[in-house]
N, C-alpha and C positions, 0 to 999 in steps of 0.2 A: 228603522227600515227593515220588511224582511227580503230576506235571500228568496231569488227568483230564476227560475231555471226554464231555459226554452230550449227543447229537445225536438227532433224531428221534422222539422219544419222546414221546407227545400225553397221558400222563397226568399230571397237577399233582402228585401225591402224590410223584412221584420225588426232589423239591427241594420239596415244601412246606412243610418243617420249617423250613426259614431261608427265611424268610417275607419277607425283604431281598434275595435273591440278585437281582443283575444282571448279563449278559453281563461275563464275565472275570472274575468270583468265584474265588478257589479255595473247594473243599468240601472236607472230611474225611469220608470215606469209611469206614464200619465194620461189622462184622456179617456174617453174622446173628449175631445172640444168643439165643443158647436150645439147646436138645436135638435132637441131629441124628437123623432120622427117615426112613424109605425103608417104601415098599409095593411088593409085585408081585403080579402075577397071581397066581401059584401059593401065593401067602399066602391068597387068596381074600378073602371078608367078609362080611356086607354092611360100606358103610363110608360114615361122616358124614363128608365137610371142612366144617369151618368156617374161613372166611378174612374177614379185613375187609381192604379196598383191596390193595394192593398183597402183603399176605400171599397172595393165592389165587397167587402165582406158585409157590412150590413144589409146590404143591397141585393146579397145571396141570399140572405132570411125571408126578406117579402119574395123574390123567385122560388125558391123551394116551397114557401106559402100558397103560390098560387097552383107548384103543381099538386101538391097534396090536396087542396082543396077544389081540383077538379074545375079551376077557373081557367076561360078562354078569353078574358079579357086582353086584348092588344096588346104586348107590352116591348119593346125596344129597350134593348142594354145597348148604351154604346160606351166600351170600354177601352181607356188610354194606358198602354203597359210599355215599358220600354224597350221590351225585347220580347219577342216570340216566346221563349222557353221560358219567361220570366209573367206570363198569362196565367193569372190564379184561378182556379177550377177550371181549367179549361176542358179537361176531359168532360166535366159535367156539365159544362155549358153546353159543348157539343152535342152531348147527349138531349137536354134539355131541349133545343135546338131542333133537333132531329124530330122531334115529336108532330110537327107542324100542327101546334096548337094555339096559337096565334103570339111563339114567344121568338126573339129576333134578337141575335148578337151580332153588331157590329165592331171590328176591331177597330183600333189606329196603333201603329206604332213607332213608338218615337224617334228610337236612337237607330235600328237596326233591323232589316228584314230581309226575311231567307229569301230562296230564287223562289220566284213563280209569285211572289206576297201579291193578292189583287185586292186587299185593305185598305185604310185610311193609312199616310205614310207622316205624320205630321202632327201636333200637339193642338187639340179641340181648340175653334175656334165658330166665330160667329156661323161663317158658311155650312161648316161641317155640320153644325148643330140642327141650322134652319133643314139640310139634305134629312137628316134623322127623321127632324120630328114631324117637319110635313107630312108622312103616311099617315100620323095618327091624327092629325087634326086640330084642332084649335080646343076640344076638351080634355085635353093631354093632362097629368097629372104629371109632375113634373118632383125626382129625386134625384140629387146632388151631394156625392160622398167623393171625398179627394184631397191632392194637397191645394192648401188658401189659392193659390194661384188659378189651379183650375176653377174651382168653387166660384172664385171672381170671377174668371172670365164667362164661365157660362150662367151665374148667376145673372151677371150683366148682358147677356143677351138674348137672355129669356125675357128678361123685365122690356125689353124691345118689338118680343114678339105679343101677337092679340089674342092671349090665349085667357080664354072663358073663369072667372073666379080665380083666377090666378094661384093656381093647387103647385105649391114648388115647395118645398121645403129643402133645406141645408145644410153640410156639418164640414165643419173645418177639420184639417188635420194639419196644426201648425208645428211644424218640422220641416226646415229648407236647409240645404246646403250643408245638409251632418251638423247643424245646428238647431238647438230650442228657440224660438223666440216664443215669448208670451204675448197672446191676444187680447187685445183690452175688448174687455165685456158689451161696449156701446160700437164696436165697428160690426163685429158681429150682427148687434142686433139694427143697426143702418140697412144691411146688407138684407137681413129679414125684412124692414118696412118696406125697403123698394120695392118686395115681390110678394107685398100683402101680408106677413106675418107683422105681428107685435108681442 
């Protein structure tokens, strides 16, 4: 195994699964796990990301994609984070945000929110999801990056909604409770046939 070093990096979630780590730990390193997924521009959309913590990173590549490439396509982030200050890019999302080019950050948050929060206050569920995606419409293109938890739940409530060719893709991040479990390979890919993948 080689020696790995994570320096600078102001979110907790990066190492909060080993909930014991102290300076000079080795970690084991693994992942992602789930179904590998790409957007571009010329795919068009509209398109929902859902990401809880540290999931919205792949989910920032297709956003940073769209503004580089000068796309106005729809697109809806609604992102689950646990704490306010604990919101990844948020400075840029802001910014992002601000452009009013047809891109839309919606928070929730879970555990804790400052005075004034006029956010989602509560961990994604079916209601929350159908408030989201409604504005885009039934040919929504649909990304899901999170822990298995979320992934389930909103995997399983999309597969309820009647949304057009069924454009959702998936990826797990199987890490709960400062614990590893391992994913066996065919639940995963269950959870893909439900919402049209194979």
């Amino acid at each position: 195994p080689q020696d790995v070093r994570i320096a600078g990096h102001r979110h907790r979630d990066v190492v909060h699964a080993e909930q014991g780590a102290v300076i000079g730990d080795r970690l084991e390193v693994r992942g992602p796990i789930g179904g590998y997924f790409v957007w571009e521009a010329s795919i068009g959309g509209p398109l929902l990301l859902v990401a809880g913590g540290s999931g919205v990173v792949p989910l920032m590549a297709m956003i940073r994609h769209r503004q580089r490439a000068g796309s106005r396509v729809p697109t809806r982030l609604l992102l689950s984070s646990r704490h306010a200050e604990e919101i990844i890019f948020r400075e840029e999302l802001d910014r992002l945000a601000g452009a009013m080019d047809g891109f839309e950050v919606i928070h929730t948050l879970t555990r804790s929110r400052p005075p004034g929060w006029t956010g989602y206050d509560r961990r994604i569920d079916d209601r929350m999801l159908a408030e989201v995606l409604d504005p885009l419409g039934a040919k929504a293109r649909v990304y899901i990056c999170g822990p298995t938890a979320l992934v389930e739940v909103a995997a399983n409530a999309l597969v309820r909604k009647p949304l057009e060719k069924r454009h959702h893709a998936v990826r797990h991040k199987r890490i709960e409770d400062g614990k590893r479990r391992a994913v066996e390979p065919d639940q995963h890919h269950r959870v893909r046939d439900r919402l049209g993948h194979g």
